[in-house]
SEDREN-201902 format. One record per atom (N, C-alpha, C): x, y, z. Coordinates in steps of 0.05 Angstrom, whole numbers, plus 5000, padded with zeros to 4 digits. Atoms other than C-alpha are relative to their C-alpha. Layout:
% SEDREN-201902
XYZ/...
***
This chain:
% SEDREN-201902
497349875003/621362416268/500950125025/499249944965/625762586336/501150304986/499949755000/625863366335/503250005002/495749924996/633463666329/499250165023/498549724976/636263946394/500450244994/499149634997/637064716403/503349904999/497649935003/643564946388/501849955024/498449894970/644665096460/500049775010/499850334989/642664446485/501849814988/498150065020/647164206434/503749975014/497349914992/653264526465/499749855033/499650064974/651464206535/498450265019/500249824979/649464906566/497449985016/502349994988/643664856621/498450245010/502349714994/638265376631/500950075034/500349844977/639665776694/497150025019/502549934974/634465746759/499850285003/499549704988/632066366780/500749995032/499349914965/634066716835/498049965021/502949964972/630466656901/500850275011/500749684995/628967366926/501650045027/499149854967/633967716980/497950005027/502249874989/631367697038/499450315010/500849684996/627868407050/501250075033/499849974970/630268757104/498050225016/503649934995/624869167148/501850285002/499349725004/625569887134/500950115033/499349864983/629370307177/497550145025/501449974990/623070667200/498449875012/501750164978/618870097226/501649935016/497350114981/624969897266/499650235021/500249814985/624070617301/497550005006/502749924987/616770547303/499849925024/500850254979/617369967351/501550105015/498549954992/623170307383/497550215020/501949704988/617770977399/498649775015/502050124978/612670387421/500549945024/499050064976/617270047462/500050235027/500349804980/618770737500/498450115018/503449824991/610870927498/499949855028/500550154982/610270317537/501049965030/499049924971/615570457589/498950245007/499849754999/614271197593/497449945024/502850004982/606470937610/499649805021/499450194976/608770347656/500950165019/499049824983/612670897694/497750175015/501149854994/607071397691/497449875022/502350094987/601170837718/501949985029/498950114988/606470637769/499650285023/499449724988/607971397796/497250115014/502049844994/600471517796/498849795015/501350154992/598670887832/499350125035/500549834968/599671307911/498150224998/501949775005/595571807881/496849854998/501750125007/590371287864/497849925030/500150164976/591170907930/498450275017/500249764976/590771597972/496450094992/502449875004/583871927929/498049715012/502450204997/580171167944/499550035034/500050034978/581971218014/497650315012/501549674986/579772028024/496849894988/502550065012/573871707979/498049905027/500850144981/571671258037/499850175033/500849844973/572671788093/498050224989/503049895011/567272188055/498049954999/502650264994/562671568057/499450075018/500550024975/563271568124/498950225007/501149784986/562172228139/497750154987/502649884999/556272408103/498049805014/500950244980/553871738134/499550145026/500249764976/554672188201/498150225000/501549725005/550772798171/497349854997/502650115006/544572358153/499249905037/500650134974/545071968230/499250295022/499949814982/545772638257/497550194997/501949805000/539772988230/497149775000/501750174994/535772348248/499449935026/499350064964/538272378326/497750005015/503449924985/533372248369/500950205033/500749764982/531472758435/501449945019/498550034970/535172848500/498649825016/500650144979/534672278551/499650115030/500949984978/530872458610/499749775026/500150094976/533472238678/498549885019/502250064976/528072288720/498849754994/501450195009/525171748688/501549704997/497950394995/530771118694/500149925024/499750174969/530770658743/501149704999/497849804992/536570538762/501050154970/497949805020/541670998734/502349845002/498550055002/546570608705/503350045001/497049894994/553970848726/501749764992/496950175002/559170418689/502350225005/497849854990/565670538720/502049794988/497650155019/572070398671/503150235011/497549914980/579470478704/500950034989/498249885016/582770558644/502449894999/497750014996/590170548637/502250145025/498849824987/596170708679/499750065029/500949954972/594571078743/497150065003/503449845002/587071168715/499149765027/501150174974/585570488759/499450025028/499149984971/588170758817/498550265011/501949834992/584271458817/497649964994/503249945006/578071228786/498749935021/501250114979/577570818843/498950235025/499949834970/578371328899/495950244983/501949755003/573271798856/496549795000/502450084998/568271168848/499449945035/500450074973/568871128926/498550225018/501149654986/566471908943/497949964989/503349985008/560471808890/498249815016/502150234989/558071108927/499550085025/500149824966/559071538991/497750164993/502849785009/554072088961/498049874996/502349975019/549171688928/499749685014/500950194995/548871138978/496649895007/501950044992/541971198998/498949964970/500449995027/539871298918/500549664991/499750245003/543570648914/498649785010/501750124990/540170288967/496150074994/502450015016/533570548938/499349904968/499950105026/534770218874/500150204978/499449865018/535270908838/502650044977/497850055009/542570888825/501749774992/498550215002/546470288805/503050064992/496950075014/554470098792/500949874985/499150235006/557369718754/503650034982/497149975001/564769558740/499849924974/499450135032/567169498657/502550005001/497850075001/573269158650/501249904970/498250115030/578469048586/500150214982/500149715018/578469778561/503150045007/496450004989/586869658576/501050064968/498749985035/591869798521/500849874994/499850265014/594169118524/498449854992/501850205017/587268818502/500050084980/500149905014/586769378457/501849894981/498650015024/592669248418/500549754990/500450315009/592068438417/497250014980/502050075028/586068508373/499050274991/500649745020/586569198345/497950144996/503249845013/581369578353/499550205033/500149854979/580570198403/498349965022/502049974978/574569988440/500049684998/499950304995/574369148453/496150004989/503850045007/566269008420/499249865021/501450184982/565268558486/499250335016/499149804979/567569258525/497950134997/501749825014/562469658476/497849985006/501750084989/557569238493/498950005021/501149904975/557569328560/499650335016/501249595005/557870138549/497450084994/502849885027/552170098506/497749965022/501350124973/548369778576/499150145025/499949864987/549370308613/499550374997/500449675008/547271108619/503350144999/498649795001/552971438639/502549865011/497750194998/560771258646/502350185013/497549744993/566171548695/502449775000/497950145007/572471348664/503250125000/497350024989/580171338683/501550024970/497949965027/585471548632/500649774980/498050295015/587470978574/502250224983/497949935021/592971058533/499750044967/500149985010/594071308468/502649974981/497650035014/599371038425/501650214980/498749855022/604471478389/501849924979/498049995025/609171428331/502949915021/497550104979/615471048366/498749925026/501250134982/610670778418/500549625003/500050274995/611769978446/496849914986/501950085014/604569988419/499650084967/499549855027/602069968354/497250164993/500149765000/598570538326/497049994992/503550095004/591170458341/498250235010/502449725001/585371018340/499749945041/501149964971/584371308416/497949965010/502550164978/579570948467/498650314996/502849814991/577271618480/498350144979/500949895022/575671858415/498249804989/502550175008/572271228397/497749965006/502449934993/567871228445/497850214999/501249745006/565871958440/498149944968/501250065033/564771708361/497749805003/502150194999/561071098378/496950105012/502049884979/556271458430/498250264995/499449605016/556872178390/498750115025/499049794972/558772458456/500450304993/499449765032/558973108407/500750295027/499849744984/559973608470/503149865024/498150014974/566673588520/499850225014/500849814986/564174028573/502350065025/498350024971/570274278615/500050345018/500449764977/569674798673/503450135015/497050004992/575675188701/498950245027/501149764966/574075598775/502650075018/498549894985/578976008803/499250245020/501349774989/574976498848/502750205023/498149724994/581076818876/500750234985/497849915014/584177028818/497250124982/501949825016/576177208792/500049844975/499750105019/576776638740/497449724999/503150164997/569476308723/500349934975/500650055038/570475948649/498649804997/501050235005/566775428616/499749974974/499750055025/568775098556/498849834983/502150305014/564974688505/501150014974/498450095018/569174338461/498549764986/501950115015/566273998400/502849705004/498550314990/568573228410/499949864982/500650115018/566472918346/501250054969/500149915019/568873268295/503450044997/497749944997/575273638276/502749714989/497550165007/582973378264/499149675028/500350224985/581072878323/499449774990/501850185013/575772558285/501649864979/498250125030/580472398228/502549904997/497450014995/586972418257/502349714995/499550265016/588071658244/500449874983/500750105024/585671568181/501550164982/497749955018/591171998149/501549824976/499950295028/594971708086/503150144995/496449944997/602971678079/499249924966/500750025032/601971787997/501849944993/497250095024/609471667979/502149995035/498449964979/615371598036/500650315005/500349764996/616172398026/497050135006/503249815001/608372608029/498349855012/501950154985/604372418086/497850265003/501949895002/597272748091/497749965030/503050004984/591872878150/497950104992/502849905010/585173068147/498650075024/501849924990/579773498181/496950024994/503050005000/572173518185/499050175015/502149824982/566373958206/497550004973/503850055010/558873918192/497950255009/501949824998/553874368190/498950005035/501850174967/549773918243/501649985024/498650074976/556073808278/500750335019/499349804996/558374538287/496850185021/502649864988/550374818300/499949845030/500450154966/549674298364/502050035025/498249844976/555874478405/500050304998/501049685005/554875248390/496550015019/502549984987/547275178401/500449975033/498650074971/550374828471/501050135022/498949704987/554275378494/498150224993/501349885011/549275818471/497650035030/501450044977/543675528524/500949975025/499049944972/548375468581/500550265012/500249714994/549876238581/498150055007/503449835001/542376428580/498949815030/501250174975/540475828630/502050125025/498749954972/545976088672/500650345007/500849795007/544676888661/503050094995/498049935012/551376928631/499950134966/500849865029/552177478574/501950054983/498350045027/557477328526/501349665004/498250355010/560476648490/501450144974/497550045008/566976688457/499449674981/498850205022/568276258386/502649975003/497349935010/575376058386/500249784968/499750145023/577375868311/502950144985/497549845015/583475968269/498250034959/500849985019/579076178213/501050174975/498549765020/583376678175/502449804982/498150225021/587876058149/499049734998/501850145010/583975438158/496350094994/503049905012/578075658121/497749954998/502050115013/573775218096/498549855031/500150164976/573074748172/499650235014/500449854977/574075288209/498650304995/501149805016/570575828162/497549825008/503050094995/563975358172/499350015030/500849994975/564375348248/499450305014/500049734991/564876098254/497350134983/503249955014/558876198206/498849885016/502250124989/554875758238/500150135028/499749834986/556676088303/498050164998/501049775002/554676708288/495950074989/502650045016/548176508249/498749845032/501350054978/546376178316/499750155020/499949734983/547776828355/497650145003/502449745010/542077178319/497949855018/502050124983/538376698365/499150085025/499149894970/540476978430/501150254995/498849625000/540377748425/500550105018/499649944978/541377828490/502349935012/497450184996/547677478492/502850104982/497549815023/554477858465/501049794990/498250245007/558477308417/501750124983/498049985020/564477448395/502449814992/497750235009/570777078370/502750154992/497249934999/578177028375/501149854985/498650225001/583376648346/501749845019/498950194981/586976028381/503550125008/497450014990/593576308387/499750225009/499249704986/592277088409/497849895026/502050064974/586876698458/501449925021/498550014978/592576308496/501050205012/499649784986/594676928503/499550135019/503149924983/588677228532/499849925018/500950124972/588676728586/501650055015/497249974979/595076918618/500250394999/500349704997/593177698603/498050095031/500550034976/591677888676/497450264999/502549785002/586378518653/497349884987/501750125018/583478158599/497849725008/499750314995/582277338626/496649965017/501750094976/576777498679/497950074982/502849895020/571977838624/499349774982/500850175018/571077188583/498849785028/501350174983/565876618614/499249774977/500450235018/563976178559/500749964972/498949995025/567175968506/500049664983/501050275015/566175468444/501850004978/498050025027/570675208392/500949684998/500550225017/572774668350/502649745010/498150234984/576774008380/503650035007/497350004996/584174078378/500050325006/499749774983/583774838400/498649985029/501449934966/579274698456/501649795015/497950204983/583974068481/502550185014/497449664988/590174698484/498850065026/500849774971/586475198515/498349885028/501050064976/583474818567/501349895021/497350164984/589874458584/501350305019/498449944984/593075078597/498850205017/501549954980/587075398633/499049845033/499150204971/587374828683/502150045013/498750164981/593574968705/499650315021/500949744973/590575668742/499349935020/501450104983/586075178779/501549815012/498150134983/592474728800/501449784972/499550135010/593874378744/497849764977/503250185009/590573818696/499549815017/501450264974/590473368755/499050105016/502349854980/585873778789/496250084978/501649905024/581973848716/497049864992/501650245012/575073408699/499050074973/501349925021/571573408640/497249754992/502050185002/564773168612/499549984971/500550025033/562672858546/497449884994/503750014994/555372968532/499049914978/501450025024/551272698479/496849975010/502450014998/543972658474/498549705022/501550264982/542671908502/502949885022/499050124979/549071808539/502050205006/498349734988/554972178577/502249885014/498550224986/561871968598/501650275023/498949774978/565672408660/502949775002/496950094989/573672318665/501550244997/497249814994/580872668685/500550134973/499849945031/582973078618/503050035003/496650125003/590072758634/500149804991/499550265012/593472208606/500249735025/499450164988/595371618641/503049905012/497050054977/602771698670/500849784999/497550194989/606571128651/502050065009/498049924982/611771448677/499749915031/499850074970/609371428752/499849705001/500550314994/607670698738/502249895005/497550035003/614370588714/501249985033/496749914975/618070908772/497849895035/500850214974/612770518828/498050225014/500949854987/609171108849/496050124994/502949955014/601571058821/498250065044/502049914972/598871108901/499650335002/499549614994/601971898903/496950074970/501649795024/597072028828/498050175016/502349934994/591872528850/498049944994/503150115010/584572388845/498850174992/501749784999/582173018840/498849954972/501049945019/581473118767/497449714991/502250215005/577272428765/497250085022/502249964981/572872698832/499150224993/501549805016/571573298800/497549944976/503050055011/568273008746/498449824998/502250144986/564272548789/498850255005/501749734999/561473258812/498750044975/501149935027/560373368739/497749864998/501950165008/556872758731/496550045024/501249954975/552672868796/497250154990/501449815012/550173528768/499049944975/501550215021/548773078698/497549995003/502250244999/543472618730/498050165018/502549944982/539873078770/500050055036/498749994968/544273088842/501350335000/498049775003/546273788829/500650135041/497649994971/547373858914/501149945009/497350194997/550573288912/502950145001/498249955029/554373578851/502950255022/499649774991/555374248890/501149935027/498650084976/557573928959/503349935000/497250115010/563473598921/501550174995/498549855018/565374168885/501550245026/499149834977/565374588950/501549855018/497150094979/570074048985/501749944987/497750065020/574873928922/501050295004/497549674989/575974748933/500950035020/499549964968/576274699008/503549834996/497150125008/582174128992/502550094988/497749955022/585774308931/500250284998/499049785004/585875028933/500750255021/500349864979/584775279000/500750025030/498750104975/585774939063/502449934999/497850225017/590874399024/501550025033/499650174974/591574049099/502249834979/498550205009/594973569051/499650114965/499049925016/598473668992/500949724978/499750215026/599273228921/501950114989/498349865022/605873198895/500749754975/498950115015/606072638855/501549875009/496950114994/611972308897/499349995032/500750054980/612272078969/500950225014/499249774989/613972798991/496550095004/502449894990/606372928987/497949815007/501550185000/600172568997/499849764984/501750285026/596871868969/497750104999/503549965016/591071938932/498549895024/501650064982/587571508995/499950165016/499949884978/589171879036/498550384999/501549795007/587072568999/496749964992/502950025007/581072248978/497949985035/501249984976/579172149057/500350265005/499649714984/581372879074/496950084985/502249875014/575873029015/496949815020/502450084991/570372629046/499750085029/499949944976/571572819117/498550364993/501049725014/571373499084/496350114996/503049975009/563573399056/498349935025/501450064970/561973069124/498450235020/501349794982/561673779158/498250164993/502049975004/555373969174/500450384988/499749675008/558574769160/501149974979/498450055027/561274519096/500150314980/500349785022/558375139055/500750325018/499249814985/559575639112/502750025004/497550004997/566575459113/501250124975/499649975030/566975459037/499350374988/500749715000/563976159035/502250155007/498449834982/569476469084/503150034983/497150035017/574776299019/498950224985/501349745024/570676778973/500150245003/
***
């Protein structure tokens, strides 16, 4: 039997589909969650971004930390002072430097081969010329000292060298660590020993400037952290501070001189210059016989131009960029810094040069013959007294005063109004020739 239709089916009417479901829409609040994420995400894209110079700058100071305890370990491993008497020959590299250094180192390597010719001809002494320590090799392959150049430093005892250049900020060069500082670093030349003698005026100083250490040592390796915030850096070491102190320390006593002078700005840099003034003083207790006291760097320039005060100080020790100042402007009692030498001592080697720059200017304007020599023949004297020639040393020193401060037959001006360097450099050797050299020299005192 065929079932009866429903009523409804009957009438035609068809069952209704269901609905398919709205689509949902996503709550208001997850819409803001993603909104907050999105933001997190900029906020912390911003924040890594901001802190990335901060990042850059602590890895870099990280790495000059390396280095320099690297230094504190080499330094308390140093081995003993090199004894002279015992080389044969004595190696003298002679480097001309930049500028008008070529042109006086020459004249001053021409007075030492005059002194120490017989030394030479006995095979004690030797010469030898190092070439490419220029600022144009330098700055073709970047790097303050050339490794061929280094190489031939490293060959040699002791080095009298002619001014190079040091590039500045707006310089034609570009902006590469100072020849002279490198070497000092490479060699740890750790003492700049500079002398200042004015016996008219009663002015006997001698300065020992730490060479290794300090804003010098670091001065390069600074860090420009953002276009507004650039950063330098300083150093000092225990080891470094005790060995130029100790330095000055034994030259007073070896030379029966009874006080040494600290200069430090220790009342605002603290910590650098708070360790060199401790250590100082803790090295004092060594030498009780020896008065040490200390000044700061700016009431000290003072001091040197105080006409009661100036003649009572004889040795004095302090930390790199104050002792570069004060010795600049204590040279110019003695005539200037081109009358100035200076020595840079370390345990196995020692370099002697002018504590001037290199005068592109005179180059410039055609006039490198007029540079004086002095400040380079001076510290050929230095070196003299170094190796063991100290009447050499003392012959020189008593005809560079007969010249430059006393007779001055001929006169250095820098310009064709005064002498050429050849020609002053012959007055000086003519000078040492006479057999009354020290009887003459006496009759200024």
């Amino acid at each position: 039997m065929k079932k009866k239709k429903s009523k409804k089916m009957k009438k035609g009417k068809k069952t209704k589909k269901p609905k398919r479901p709205k689509k949902m829409k996503k709550p208001k609040k997850i819409k803001r969650m993603k909104k907050l994420t999105r933001a997190k995400k900029i906020k912390k894209t911003k924040k890594r971004t901001a802190a990335m110079p901060v990042v850059r700058a602590e890895k870099h100071f990280g790495r000059l930390i390396q280095a320099q305890l690297k230094r504190v370990v080499a330094m308390k491993k140093a081995a003993d002072w090199i004894d002279y008497k015992t080389l044969k020959p004595i190696i003298i590299g002679v480097i001309g430097g930049d500028g008008i250094g070529p042109h006086i180192t020459a004249e001053a390597q021409r007075v030492l081969e005059h002194l120490l010719k017989d030394e030479v001809a006995k095979g004690k002494v030797k010469f030898r010329t190092i070439e490419g320590l220029t600022i144009e090799r330098r700055s073709e392959i970047m790097k303050p000292v050339p490794p061929d150049v280094l190489a031939e430093v490293k060959k040699c005892h002791i080095l009298l060298k002619g001014p190079t250049t040091t590039p500045k900020k707006g310089d034609p060069w570009p902006n590469i660590e100072s020849a002279n500082v490198a070497i000092r670093k490479e060699l740890d030349l750790f003492a700049n020993v500079r002398p200042v003698r004015v016996p008219s005026q009663g002015l006997d100083w001698m300065f020992f400037r730490e060479n290794t250490e300090g804003s010098y040592a670091l001065g390069p390796f600074g860090v420009e952290v953002t276009g507004d915030l650039a950063m330098d850096f300083t150093v000092a070491t225990k080891q470094g501070c005790e060995r130029i102190i100790r330095l000055a320390f034994d030259y007073a006593k070896k030379n029966n001189i009874n006080r040494v002078t600290a200069v430090t700005k220790a009342n605002v840099v603290k910590t650098t210059d708070g360790l060199f003034l401790k250590t100082f003083y803790e090295v004092a207790k060594e030498y009780p016989d020896i008065e040490a006291d200390d000044w700061f760097i700016d009431i000290m320039t003072a001091k040197l131009v105080d006409l009661k005060r100036r003649t009572q100080f004889r040795v004095m020790v302090l930390p790199n960029l104050y002792g570069d100042i004060l010795t600049d402007e204590a040279a110019e009692f003695q005539g200037g810094v081109g009358t100035a030498g200076s020595a840079n001592i370390g345990k196995r080697y020692a370099m002697f040069e002018a504590i001037h720059g290199s005068a592109p200017r005179m180059v410039k304007e055609g006039r490198t013959q007029y540079a004086d020599p002095s400040s380079v023949i001076r510290a050929g004297a230095m070196l003299l007294n170094h190796i063991g020639y100290q009447e050499l040393g003392k012959k020189l020193e008593m005809a560079l005063d007969i010249c430059g401060q006393y007779e001055k037959k001929l006169v250095m001006t820098g310009r064709s109004t005064g002498a050429t360097g050849r020609a002053f450099c012959d007055y000086i050797l003519e000078t040492i020739a006479d057999p009354n050299l020290e009887k003459r020299w006496q009759g200024y005192q």
